[in-house]
C-alpha positions as CSV (number, residue, x, y, z in Angstrom):
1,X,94.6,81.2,109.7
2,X,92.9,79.1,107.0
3,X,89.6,79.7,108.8
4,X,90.1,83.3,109.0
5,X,91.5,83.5,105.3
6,X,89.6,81.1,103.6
7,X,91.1,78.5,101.4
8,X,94.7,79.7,100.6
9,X,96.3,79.2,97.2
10,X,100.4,78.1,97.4
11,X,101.6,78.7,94.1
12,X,105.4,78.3,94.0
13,X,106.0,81.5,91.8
14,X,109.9,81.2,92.1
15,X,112.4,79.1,93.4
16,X,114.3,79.1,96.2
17,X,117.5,80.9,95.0
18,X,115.2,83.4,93.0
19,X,113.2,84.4,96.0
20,X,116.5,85.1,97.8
21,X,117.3,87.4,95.1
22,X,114.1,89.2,95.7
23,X,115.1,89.8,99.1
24,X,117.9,92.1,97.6
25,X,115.5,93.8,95.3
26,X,116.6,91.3,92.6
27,X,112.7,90.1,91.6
28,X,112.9,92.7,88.1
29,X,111.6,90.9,84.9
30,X,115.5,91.0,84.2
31,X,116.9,89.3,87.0
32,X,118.5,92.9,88.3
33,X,118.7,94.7,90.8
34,X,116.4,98.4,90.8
35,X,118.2,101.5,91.1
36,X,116.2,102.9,94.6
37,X,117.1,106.8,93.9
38,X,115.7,106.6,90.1
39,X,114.2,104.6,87.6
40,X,116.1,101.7,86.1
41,X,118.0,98.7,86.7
42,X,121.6,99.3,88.7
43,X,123.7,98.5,85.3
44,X,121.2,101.0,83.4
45,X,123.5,104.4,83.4
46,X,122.2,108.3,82.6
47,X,125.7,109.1,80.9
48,X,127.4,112.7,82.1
49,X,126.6,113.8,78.8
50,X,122.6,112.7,78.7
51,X,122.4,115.1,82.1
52,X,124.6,118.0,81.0
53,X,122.4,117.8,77.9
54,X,119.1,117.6,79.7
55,X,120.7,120.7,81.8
56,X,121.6,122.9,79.0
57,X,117.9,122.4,77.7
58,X,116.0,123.3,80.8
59,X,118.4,126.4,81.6
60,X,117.2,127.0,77.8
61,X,113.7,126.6,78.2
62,X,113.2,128.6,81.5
63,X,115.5,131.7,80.1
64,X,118.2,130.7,83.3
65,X,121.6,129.7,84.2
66,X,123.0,126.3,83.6
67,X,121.8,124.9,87.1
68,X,123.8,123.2,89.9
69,X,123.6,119.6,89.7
70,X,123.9,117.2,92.9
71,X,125.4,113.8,92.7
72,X,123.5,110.9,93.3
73,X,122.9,110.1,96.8
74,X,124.7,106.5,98.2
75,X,123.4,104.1,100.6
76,X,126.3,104.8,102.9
77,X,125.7,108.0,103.3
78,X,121.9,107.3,104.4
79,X,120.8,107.7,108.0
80,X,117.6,105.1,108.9
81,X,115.9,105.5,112.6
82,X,115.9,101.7,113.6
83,X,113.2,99.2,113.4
84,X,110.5,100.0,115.8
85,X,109.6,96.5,115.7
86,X,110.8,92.9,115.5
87,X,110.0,89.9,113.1
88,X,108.3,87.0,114.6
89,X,110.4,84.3,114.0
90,X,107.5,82.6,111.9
91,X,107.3,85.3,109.6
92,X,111.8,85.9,109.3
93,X,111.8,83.4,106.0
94,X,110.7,86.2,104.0
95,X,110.5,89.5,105.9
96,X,113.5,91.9,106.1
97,X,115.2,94.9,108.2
98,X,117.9,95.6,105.8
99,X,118.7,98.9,104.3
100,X,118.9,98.5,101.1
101,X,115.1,97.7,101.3
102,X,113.9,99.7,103.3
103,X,115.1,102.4,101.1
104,X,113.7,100.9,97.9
105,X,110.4,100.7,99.8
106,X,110.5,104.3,101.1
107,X,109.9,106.1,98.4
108,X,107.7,106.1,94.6
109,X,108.5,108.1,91.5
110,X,107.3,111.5,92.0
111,X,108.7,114.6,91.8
112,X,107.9,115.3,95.5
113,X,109.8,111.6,96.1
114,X,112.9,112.2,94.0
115,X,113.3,115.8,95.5
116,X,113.5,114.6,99.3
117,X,115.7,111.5,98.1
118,X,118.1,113.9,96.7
119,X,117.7,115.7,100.0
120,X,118.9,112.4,101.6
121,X,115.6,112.6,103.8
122,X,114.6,109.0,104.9
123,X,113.2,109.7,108.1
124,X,110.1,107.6,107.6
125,X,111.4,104.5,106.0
126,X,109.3,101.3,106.3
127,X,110.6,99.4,109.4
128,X,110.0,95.9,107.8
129,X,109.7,95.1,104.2
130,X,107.9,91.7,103.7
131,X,108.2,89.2,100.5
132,X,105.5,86.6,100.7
133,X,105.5,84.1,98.1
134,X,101.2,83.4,98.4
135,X,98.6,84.0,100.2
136,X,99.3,82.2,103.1
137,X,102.3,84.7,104.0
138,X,100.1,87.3,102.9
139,X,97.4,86.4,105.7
140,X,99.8,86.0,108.1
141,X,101.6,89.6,108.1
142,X,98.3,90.9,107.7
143,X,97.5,89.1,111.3
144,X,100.3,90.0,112.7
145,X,99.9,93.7,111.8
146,X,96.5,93.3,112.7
147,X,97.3,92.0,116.7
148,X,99.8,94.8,116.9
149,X,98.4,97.7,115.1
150,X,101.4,98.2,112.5
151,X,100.3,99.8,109.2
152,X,100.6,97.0,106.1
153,X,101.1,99.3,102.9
154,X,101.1,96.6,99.7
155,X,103.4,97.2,97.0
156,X,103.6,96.4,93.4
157,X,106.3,98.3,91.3
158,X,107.0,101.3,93.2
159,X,106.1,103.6,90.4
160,X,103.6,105.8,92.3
161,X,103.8,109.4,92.1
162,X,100.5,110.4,94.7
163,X,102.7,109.0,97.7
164,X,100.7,105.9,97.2
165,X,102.5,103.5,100.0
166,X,104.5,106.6,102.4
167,X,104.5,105.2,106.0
168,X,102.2,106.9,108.4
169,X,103.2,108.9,111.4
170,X,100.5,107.5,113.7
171,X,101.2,104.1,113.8
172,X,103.3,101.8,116.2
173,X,105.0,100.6,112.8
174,X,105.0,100.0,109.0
175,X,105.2,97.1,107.0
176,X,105.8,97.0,103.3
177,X,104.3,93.6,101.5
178,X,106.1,93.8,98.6
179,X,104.1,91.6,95.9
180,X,107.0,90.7,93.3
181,X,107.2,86.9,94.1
182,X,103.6,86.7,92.5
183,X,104.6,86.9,89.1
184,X,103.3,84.8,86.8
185,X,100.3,83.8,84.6
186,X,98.6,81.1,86.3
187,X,95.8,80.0,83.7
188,X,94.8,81.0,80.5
189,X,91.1,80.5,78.9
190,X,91.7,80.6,74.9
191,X,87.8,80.5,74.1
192,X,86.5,83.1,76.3
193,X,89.9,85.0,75.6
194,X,90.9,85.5,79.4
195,X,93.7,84.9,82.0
196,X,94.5,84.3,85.8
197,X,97.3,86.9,86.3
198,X,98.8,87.4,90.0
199,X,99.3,90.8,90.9
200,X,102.7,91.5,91.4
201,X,103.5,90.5,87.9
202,X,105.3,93.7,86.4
203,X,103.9,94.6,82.5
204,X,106.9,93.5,80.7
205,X,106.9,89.9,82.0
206,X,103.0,90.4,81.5
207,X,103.3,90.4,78.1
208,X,106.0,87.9,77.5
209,X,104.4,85.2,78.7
210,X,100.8,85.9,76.9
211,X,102.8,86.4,73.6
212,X,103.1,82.6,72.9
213,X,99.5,82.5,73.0
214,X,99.4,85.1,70.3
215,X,97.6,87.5,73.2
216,X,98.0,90.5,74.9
217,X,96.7,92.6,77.8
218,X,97.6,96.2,75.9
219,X,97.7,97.7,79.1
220,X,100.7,99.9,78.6
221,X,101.0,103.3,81.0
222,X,103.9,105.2,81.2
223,X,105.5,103.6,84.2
224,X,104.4,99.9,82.4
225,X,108.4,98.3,82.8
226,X,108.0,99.1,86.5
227,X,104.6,98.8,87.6
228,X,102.6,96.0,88.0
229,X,99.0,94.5,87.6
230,X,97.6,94.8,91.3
231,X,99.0,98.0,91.3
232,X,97.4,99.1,87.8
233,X,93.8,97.9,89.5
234,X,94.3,99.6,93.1
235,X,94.7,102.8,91.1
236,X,92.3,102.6,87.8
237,X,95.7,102.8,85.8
238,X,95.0,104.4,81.9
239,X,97.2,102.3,79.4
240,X,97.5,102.2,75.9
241,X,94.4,102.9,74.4
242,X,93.7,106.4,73.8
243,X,89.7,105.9,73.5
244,X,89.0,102.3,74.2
245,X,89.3,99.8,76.9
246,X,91.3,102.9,78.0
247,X,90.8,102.4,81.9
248,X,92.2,98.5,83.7
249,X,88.3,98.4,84.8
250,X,87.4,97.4,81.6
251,X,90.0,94.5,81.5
252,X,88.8,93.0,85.2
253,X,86.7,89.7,84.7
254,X,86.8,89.1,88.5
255,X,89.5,89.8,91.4
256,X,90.6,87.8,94.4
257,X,91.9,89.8,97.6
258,X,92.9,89.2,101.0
259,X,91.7,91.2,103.4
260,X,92.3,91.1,107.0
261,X,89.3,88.9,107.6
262,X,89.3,86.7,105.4
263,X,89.8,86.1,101.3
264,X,87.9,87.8,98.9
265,X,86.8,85.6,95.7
266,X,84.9,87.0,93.1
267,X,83.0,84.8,90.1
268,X,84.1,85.1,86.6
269,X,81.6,86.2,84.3
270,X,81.4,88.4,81.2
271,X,78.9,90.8,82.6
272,X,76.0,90.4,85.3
273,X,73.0,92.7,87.1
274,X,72.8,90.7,90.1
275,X,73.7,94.0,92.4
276,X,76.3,96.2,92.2
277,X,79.4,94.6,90.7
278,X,81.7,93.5,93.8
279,X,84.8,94.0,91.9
280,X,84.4,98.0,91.3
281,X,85.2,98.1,95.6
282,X,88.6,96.9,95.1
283,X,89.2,98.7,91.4
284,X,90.5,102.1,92.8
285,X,90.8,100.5,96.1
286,X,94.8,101.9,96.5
287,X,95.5,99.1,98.8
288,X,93.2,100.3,101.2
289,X,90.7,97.3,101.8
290,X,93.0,94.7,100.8
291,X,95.7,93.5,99.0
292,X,95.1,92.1,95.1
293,X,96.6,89.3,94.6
294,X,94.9,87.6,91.7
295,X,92.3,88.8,88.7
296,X,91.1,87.0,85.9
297,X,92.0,89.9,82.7
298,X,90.4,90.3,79.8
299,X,93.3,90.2,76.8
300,X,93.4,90.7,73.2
301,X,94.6,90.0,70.2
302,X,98.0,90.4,69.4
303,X,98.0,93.7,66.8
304,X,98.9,92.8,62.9
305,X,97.2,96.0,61.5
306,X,98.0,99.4,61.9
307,X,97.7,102.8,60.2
308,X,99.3,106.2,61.7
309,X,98.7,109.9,60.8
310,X,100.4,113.1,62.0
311,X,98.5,116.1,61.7
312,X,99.1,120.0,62.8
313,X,97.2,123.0,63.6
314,X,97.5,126.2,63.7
315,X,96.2,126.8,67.9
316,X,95.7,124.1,70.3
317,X,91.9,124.6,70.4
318,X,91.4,124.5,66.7
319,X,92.6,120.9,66.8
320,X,90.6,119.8,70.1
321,X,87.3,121.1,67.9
322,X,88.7,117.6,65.4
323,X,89.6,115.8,68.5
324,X,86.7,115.6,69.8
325,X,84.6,114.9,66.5
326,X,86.8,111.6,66.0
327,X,86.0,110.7,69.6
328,X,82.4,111.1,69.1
329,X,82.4,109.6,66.0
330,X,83.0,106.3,66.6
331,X,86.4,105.6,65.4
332,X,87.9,104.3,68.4
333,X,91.8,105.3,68.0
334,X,94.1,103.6,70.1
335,X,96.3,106.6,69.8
336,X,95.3,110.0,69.5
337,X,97.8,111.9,71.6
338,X,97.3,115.6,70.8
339,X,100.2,118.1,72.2
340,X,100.2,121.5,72.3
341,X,102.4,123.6,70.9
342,X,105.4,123.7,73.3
343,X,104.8,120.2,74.5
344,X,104.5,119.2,70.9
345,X,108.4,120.6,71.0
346,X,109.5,119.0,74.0
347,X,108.9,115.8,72.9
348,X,110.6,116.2,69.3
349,X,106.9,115.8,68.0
350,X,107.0,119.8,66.3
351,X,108.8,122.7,66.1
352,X,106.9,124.4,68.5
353,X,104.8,126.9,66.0
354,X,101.9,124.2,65.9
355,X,100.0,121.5,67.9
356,X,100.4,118.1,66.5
357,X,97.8,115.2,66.8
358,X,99.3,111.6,66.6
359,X,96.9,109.3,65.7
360,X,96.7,105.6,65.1
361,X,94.6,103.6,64.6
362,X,95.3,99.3,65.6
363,X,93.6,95.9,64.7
364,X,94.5,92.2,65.4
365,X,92.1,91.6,63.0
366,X,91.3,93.8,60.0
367,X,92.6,96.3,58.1
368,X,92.1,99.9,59.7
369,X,93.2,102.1,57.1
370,X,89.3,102.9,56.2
371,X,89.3,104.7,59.9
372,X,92.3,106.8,59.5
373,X,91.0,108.1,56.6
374,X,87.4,109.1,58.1
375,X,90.2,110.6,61.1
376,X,92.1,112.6,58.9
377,X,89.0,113.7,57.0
378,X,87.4,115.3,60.1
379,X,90.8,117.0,60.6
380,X,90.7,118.5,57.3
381,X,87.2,119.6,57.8
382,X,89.3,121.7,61.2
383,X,91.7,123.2,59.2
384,X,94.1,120.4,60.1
385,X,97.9,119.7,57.6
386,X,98.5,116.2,56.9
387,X,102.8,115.9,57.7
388,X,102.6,112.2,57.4
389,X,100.5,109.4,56.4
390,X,100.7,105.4,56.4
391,X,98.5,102.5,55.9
392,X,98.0,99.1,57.7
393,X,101.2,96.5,57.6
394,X,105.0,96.8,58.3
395,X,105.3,100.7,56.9
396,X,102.5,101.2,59.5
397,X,104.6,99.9,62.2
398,X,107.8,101.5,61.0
399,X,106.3,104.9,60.7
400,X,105.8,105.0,64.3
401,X,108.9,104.4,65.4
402,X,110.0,107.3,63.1
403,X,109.4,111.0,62.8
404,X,107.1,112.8,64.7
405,X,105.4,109.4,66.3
406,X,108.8,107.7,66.7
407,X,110.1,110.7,68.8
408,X,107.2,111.2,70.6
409,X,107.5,107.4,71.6
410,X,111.6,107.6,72.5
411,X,110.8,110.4,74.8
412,X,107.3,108.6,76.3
413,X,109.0,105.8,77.0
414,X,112.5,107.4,78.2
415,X,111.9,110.4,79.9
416,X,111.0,108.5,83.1
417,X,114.5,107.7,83.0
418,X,115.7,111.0,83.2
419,X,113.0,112.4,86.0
420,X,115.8,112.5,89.3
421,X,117.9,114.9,87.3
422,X,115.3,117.5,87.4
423,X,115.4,117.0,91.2
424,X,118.8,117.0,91.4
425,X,119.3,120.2,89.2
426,X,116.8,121.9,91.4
427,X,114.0,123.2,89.0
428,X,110.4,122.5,89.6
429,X,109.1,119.7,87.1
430,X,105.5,118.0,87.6
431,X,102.5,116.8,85.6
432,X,98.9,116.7,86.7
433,X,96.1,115.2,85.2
434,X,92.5,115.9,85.1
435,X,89.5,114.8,83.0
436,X,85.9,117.0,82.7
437,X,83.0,117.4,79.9
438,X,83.8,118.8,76.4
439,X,81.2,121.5,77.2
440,X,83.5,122.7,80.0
441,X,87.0,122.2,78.2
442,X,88.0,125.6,76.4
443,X,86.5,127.7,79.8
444,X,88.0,125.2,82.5
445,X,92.0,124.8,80.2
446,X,91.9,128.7,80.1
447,X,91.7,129.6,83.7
448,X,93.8,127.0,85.0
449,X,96.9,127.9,82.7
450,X,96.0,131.5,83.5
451,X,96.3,130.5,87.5
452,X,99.1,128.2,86.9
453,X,101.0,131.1,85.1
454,X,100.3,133.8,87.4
455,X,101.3,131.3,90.1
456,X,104.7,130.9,88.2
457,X,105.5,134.4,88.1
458,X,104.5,135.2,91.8
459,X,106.3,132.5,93.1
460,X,109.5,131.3,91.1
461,X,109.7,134.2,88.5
462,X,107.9,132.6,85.3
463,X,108.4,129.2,83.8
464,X,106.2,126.4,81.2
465,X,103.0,125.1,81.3
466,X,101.8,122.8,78.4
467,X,99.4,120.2,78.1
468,X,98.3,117.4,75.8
469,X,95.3,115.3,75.7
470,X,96.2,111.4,76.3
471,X,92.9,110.1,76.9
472,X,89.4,110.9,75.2
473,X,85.5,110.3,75.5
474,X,82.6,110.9,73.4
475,X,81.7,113.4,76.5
476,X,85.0,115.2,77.4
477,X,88.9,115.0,77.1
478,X,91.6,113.9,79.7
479,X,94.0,116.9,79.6
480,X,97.8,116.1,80.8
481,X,99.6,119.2,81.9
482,X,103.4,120.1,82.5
483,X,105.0,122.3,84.7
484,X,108.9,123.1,85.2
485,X,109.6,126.7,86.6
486,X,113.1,127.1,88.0
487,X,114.1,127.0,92.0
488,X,116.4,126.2,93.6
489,X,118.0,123.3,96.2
490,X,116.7,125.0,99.0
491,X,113.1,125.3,98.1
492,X,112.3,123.3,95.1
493,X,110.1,120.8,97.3
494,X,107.9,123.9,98.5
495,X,107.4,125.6,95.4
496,X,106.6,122.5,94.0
497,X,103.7,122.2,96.5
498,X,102.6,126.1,96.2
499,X,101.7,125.4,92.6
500,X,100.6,122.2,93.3
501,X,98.1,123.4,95.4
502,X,97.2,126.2,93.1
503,X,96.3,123.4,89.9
504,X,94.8,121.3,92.2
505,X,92.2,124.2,93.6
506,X,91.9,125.0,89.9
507,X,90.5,121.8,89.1
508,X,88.3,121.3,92.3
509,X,86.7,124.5,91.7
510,X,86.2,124.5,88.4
511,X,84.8,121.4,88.4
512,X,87.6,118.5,86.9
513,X,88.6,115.3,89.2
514,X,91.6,115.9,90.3
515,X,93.3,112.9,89.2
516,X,92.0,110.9,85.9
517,X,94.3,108.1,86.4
518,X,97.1,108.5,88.5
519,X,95.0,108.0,91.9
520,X,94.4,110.0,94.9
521,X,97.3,108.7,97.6
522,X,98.1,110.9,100.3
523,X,98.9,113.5,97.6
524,X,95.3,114.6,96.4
525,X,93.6,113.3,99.6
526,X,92.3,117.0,100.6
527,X,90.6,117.4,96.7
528,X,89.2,114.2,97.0
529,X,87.5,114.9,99.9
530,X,85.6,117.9,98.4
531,X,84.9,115.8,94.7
532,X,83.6,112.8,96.5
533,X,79.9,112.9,98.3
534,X,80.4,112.9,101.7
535,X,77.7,110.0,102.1
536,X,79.4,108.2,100.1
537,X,83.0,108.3,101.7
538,X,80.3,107.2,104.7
539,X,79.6,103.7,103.0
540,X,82.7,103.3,102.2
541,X,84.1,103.7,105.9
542,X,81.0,101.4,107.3
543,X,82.7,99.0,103.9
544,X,86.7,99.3,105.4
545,X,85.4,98.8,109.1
546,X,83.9,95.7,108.3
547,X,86.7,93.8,106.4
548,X,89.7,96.1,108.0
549,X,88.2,96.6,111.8
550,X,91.7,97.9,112.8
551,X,92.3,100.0,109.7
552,X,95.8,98.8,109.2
553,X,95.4,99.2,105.4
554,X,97.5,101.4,103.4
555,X,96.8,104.1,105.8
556,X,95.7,107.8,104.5
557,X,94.4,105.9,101.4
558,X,91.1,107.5,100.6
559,X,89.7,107.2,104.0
560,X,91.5,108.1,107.6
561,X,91.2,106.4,110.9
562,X,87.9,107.5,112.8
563,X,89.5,110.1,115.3
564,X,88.2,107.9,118.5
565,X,89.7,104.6,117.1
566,X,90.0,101.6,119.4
567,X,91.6,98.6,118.5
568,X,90.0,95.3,118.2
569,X,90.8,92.1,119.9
């Protein structure tokens, strides 16, 4: 094993009785338990009132009756097909058949996920969920999934919502290495401004134990409380910033991965030309060449200046004319979240008669207020309305947490909370994301709202589709788009999937990616194959081949097994 794997780092990440707990699902940065049907922690509750309210407004919205909601499915009530295969007794410390994992582990956060959980569908759950405290566990399930063929899907926070980690068909068996015993900060470099993070550290313990240092990571994506670092790498997560250091590649000094043959180490350095950079194979990777289990990150300063703006306009394209200008300008916002104007209303941001820009501007250093006023200036100059206004310190901080900013972050930050009610009321509710050039963005937005819509009305009878801008560049926006149409029960999942299919056609055909940061999985797999060169998918194959010979890796992650596959003694 230590030939095969190279030298193997034992960090102790937990103790004994902690890594019991994380046998039960217990690892959380609180110490709790994860609700395995919805986000949250087991004590977290979505009061009858929160989901009759969240009811009343969808049957609102979509012009329909209040729907029918399902209870929340139980364990008990679960039916599992039995392990298809047995732990070696070497491997039992910290691998596990029960149910309560296996569940966990079955599915991520999607609304394709949530639907078939409330369908009580766990035909394809994981036969054996593994917990390896370091590497050396690490290598060994990955040998032993190697000798017998089983699929070994990693796992960070379970937040996925591409079918990132499902369990393929194909194979003998399916193990789940989940990473949340690697937790910690291992080293941090003050001078160069840089730490050794493990990957199965989740963002909120991320932060907390950089915050002493007077350092962050400011890596902060939607799913952020429950999702973790390796994971944000494998899939080129987007965080915080809206225009800057907006991607995790830009935070990656170097990575270390085990593969299954051998341990992946790569140097730390600020920047180099000596080839291609070896880290970009893993960054995007989704688990499919190896599993992540250390990088060296690139943090900042801790933010002490801020200064926040909210601005309307009259259409949704008047404002992107401003949005982009700011973008090209320079200005680097590290918010600039511009809604449309029914998205705008469903997250308390507007009353739904304008699009509303939130932007902010952030420093751990200086004062920025000199920015937001060159911002608001361009708006202006686009027939923008100044609704509020604040400048660098405490007020600055205040203001968005209030208003139009502070209601737009309640609902960023809660909403995932209240995603498996949609499911269980029945109604079709899904985002998709998408990035192309600004010379393409007024021609590409209009046709696929005018597919999406016509989709809508052919399909389930009408329903919403809004769309925001999250991320920018100097040479095109990041469009985020919403859809909810009403269903019911008994097709929800495949009217989901018709209109899906119709966005993600759009955006292949019309020339967006079809995912800007919330990965491929087995979701977007057939669109991928079209956007990608098909020489290219070649190198990577001849790439996955070398260091995966038996292509147990996260299968149906960007590449599938050759069609004559023989295994590999």
């Amino acid at each position: 094993l230590t030939m095969a794997h190279g030298h193997s780092r034992n960090y102790t990440t937990l103790t004994d009785a902690t890594r019991e707990n994380a046998m039960s699902g217990e690892s959380g940065y609180y110490g709790k338990r994860r609700k395995w049907h919805s986000w949250g922690y087991e004590d977290e509750g979505i009061t009858p009132a929160e989901v009759k309210e969240m009811a009343e407004r969808v049957a609102q919205r979509l012009n329909i009756d209040e729907p029918v909601i399902l209870p929340d499915p139980t364990l008990e009530e679960l039916v599992l097909r039995e392990p298809r295969i047995k732990i070696p007794a070497s491997l039992q410390p910290f691998c596990t058949t029960d149910k309560w994992d296996r569940v966990f582990h079955t599915y991520g956060k999607s609304f394709k996920d949530l639907t078939k959980i409330y369908r009580r569908d766990f035909d394809n759950a994981p036969d054996v969920v593994a917990y390896p405290k370091d590497e050396a566990d690490i290598a060994a399930v990955l040998d032993w999934c190697g000798d017998k063929g089983y699929a070994a899907i990693p796992f960070g926070g379970g937040s996925s919502v591409t079918d990132g980690f499902g369990c393929p068909e194909d194979y003998p068996g399916a193990v789940i290495i989940d990473l949340g015993n690697l937790n910690k900060i291992l080293e941090v470099d003050d001078v160069s401004r840089c730490a050794l993070i493990q990957a199965g550290i989740l963002g909120p313990a991320l932060e907390e134990q950089l915050k002493p240092k007077g350092l962050t990571l400011r890596h902060i994506p939607q799913s952020w409380e429950f999702s973790s670092l390796g994971g944000w790498i494998a899939t080129r997560s987007s965080g915080h910033y809206a225009t800057h250091l907006t991607h995790i590649d830009e935070s990656v000094e170097s990575l270390r991965v085990v593969t299954p043959k051998g341990t992946i180490e790569n140097r730390r350095l600020p920047g180099s030309g000596a080839g291609p950079d070896p880290d970009r194979l893993f960054i995007g990777s989704e688990g499919s060449l190896g599993i992540i289990t250390e990088a060296w990150m690139r943090l900042q300063g801790r933010v002490k200046f801020r200064a926040n703006a909210t601005i309307t306009f009259d259409s949704f394209y008047q404002g992107a004319g401003a949005v982009r200008e700011i973008t090209q300008a320079g200005l680097f916002p590290a918010n600039a979240r511009y809604l449309d104007e029914q998205d705008a209303k469903f997250y308390g941001a507007g009353d739904g008669s304008k699009s509303v820009l939130l932007l902010g501007f952030e420093s751990a250093d200086h004062p920025v207020d000199a920015w937001l006023e060159r911002g608001i200036e361009i708006c202006k100059d686009h027939g923008g309305s100044v609704e509020t206004k604040t400048g660098s310190g405490g007020d600055a901080l205040q203001s968005s947490r209030s208003g139009a900013q502070g209601n737009w972050r309640k609902q960023f930050r809660y909403l995932p909370r209240m995603m498996h009610t949609r499911a269980a009321m029945g109604v079709v509710s899904f985002t998709f994301e998408t990035a192309y050039t600004w010379d393409k963005f007024e021609s590409i937005d209009t046709e696929v709202i005018r597919r999406l819509k016509k989709a809508q009305e052919e399909i389930t009878g009408g329903g919403i589709v809004c769309r925001r801008f999250s991320f920018l560049y100097p040479d095109g926006p990041a469009p985020y788009y919403t859809v909810v149409a009403p269903s019911d029960h008994s097709r929800s999942l495949e009217d989901y999937q018709a209109l899906s299919d119709v966005a993600s056609d759009a955006l292949t055909e019309l020339g967006g990616t079809i995912t800007h940061h919330h990965a491929v999985g087995r979701s977007f797999r057939p669109w991928y194959d079209k956007e990608v060169d098909p020489l290219y998918r070649a190198m990577l194959a001849g790439a996955k081949n070398t260091i995966d010979p038996n292509w147990i890796m996260n299968p149906g992650m960007i590449l599938d097994r050759p069609a004559h596959f023989k295994m590999v003694g």
